[in-house]
N, C-alpha and C positions, 0 to 999 in steps of 0.2 A: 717551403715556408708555410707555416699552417696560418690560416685565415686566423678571425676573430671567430670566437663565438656568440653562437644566436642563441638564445632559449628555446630549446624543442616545443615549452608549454608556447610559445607565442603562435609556434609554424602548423597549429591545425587548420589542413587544408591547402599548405605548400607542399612544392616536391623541389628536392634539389635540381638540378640540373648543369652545373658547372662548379667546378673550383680549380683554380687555373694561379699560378706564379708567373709575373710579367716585372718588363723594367715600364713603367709608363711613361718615366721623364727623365732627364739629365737637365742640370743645368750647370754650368761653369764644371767645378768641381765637383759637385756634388751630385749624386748618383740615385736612384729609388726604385726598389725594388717591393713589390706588390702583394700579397697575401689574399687572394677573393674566393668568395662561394655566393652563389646566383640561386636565388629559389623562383621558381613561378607558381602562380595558382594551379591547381591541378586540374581543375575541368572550368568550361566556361566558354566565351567563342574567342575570337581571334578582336582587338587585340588585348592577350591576358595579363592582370595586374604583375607584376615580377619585382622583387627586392632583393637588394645585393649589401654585403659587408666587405669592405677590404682594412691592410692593418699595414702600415708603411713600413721599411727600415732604411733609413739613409745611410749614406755610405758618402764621406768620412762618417762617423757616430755622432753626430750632431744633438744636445738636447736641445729639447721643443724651445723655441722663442721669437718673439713678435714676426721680425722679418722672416724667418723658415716658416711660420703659419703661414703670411700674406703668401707664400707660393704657392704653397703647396693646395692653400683654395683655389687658387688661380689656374692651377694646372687638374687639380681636383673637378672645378667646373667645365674646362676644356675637353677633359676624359669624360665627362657625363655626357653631355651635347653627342662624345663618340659612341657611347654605348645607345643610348637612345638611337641616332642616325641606324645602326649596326639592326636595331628593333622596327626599322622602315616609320620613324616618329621624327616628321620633318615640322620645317617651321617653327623650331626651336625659339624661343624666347624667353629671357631671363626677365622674373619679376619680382625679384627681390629676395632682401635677407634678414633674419634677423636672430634671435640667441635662442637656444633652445636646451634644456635642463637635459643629464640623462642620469640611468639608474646607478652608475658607478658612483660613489661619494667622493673617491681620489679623482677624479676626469674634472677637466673645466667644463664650461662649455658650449656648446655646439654653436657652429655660427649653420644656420639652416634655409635654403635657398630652394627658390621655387621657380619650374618653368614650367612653360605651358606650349604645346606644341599640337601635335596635327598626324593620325593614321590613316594612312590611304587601303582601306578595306576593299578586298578584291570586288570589281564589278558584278560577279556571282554572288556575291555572299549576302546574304538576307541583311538587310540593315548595310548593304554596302555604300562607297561614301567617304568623307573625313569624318574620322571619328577624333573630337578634341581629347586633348590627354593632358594630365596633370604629375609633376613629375618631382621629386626632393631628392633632395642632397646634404646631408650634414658632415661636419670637419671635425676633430676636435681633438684634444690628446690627451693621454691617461700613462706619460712616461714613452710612451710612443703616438702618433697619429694614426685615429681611424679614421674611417670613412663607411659610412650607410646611407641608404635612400630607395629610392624606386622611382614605379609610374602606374598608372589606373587609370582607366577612362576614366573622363566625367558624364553626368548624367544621372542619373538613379544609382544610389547608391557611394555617390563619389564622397561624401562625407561619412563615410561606416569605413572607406578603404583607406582613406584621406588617417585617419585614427589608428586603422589597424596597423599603419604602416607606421604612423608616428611611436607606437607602441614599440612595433617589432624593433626600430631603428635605437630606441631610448635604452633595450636593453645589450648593445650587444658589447659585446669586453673582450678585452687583450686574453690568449688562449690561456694564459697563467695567473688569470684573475686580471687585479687591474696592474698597471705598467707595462714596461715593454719587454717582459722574460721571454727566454724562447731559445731555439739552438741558430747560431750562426748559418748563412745560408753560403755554402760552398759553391766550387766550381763546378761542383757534378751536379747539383742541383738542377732539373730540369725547367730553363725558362723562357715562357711564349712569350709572343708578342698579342696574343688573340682577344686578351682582355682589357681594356682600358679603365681607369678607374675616375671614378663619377663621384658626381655631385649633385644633392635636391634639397629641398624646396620651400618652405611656404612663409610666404609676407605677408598675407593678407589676411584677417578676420580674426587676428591677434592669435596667441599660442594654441594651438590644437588640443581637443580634453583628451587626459589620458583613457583609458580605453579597458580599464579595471585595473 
């Protein structure tokens, strides 16, 4: 199942680093299967800013609606807390949520959540320590349900990455433009378990500027 896509002009300066097809959740009847690509900063110390897109398909075919949203946040934020943990970013805390516009004109949207958590940098390492982190998560659908977000220290800088991310997040779209096209994902389809899919961030200091 192919991810969402990101805009190449946003990612100067990232480097791929995964794109992985997973089930993240079941619940009752209803099944979901996962579509992510993982980018990190490419240089920088430890620990480095990283943003991720995933792009849902339920299974029965279910279209987007109130109740299937409230889950799929809810399992959406569960899977972030995972991937963060997986990135050694403990002390996870949820600090809210609120709407956030993206570049698709067909997409609702975004309900956008923010945590704030804690890197335990090795004892060797220059500036070793907790290092505080800041982390988003947005929902939203465009004929199918996405998902983007990330994490970045805070500190110097954390409002330049706090944008760049909101940015990168705002553009990314169903691989067929906007809605949910795409080819059915079969049984030979290859699928891990290794990725969980997240959610981020931010309630505070009202909507983030866009970023050009």
């Amino acid at each position: 199942m192919d991810p969402p896509v990101v805009p190449s002009d946003r990612l100067d300066g990232w480097r791929r680093v995964a794109e992985t097809t997973d089930r993240p959740f079941a619940a009752g009847p209803v099944s979901v299967i996962a579509g992510t690509v993982v980018y990190e900063r490419a240089t920088g110390p430890q620990p480095r800013s990283f943003c991720f897109a995933s792009r849902l398909r339920i299974r029965p075919a279910t279209a987007p609606n109130a109740a299937l949203t409230g889950l799929v946040e809810r399992r959406a934020r569960d899977g972030f807390r995972d991937r963060l943990a997986e990135r050694d970013i403990d002390g996870i805390e949820h600090r809210g949520d609120r709407e956030l516009s993206v570049d698709d004109p067909s997409a609702s949207r975004a309900t956008l959540s923010t945590f704030e958590g804690r890197f335990a940098a090795p004892s060797g390492d220059e500036g070793g320590g907790l290092i505080p982190i800041e982390a988003l998560l947005a929902v939203w659908e465009a004929g199918e349900y996405l998902l983007g977000g990330g994490a970045y220290p805070l500190g110097d800088g954390a409002e330049a990455a706090r944008r760049e991310l909101v940015r990168i997040v705002r553009g990314i779209r169903s691989p067929g433009g906007s809605g949910g096209g795409g080819k059915n994902v079969g049984d030979s389809e290859k699928v891990r378990n290794s990725e969980n899919v997240g959610d981020s961030e931010s309630a505070e200091e009202g909507e983030p500027e866009d970023a050009g």
